[in-house]
C-alpha positions in Angstrom: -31.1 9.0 -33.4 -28.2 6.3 -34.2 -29.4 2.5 -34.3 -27.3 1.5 -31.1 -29.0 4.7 -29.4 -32.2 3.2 -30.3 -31.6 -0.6 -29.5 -30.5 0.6 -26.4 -33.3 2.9 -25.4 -35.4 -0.5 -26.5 -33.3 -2.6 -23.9 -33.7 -0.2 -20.9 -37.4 -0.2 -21.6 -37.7 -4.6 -22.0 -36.0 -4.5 -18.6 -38.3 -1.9 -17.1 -41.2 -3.6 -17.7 -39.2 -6.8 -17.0 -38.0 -5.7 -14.1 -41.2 -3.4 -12.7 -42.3 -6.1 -10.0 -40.4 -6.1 -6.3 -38.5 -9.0 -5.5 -40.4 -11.8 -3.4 -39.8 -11.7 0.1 -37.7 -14.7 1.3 -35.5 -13.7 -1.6 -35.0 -10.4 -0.2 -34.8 -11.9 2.9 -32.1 -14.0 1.6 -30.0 -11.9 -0.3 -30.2 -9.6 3.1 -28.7 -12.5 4.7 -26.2 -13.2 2.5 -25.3 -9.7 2.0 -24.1 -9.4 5.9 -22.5 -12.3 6.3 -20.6 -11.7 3.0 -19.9 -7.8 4.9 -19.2 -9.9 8.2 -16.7 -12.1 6.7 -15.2 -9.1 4.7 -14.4 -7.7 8.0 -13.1 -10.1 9.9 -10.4 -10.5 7.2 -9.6 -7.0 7.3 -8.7 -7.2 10.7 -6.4 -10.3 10.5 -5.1 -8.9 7.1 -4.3 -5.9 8.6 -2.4 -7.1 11.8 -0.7 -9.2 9.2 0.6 -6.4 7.1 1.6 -4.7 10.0 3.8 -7.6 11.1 5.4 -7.9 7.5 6.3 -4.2 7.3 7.7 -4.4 10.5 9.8 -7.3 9.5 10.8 -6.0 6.2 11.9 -2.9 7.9 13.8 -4.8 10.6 15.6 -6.5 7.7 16.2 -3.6 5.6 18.0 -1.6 8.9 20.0 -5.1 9.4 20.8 -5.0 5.7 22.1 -0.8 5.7 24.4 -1.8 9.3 26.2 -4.2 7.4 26.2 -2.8 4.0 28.3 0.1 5.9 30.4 -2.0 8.1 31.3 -3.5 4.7 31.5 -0.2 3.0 34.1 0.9 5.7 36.3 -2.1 6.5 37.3 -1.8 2.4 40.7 -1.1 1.6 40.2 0.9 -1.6 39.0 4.4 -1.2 37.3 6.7 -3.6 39.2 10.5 -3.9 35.9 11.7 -3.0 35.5 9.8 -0.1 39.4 11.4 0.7 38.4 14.8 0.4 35.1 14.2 2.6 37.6 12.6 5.4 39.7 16.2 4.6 37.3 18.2 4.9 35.7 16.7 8.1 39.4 17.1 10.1 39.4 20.5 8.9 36.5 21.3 10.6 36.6 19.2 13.7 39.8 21.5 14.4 38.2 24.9 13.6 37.0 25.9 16.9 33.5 27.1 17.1 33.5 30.7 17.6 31.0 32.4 20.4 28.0 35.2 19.6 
């Protein structure tokens, strides 16, 4: 047996024996007590946390769909073009002429 092993196995047994009698009971009483409101409390904040998260992901997503609509109005109105954005544009009037053949 290691010394920590065995200063530890002394520890556990101090506290036994410290620890062997119930608790008194108004504490336990008390500690019941505190114990639900803390869990009462805990809950109610859960709730209004919750509806508030819900409320800022809604708004973050409103803003983020705001953001895209002008990022691509802006994206569009520009002048310059990139060749592969030119041979996307080709590429779609090509096929809007092709007429869709019938099975």
């Amino acid at each position: 047996m290691s010394g920590q092993h065995r200063s530890d196995a002394h520890v556990d047994d101090l506290l036994k024996r410290t620890l062997a009698d119930d608790l008194p009971a108004g504490v336990a009483a008390g500690m019941r007590q505190r114990i639900e409101r803390f869990r009462a409390g805990k809950a109610k904040s859960k709730a209004t946390s919750a509806a508030g998260a819900w409320l800022l992901q809604r708004g973050v997503w409103v803003a983020l769909s705001i953001l895209m609509l002008v990022a691509g109005i802006l994206l569009q109105g520009a002048k310059p073009s990139s060749p592969l954005a030119d041979r996307i544009s080709a590429l779609k009037a090509e096929f809007s002429s092709v007429s869709t053949t019938r099975r």
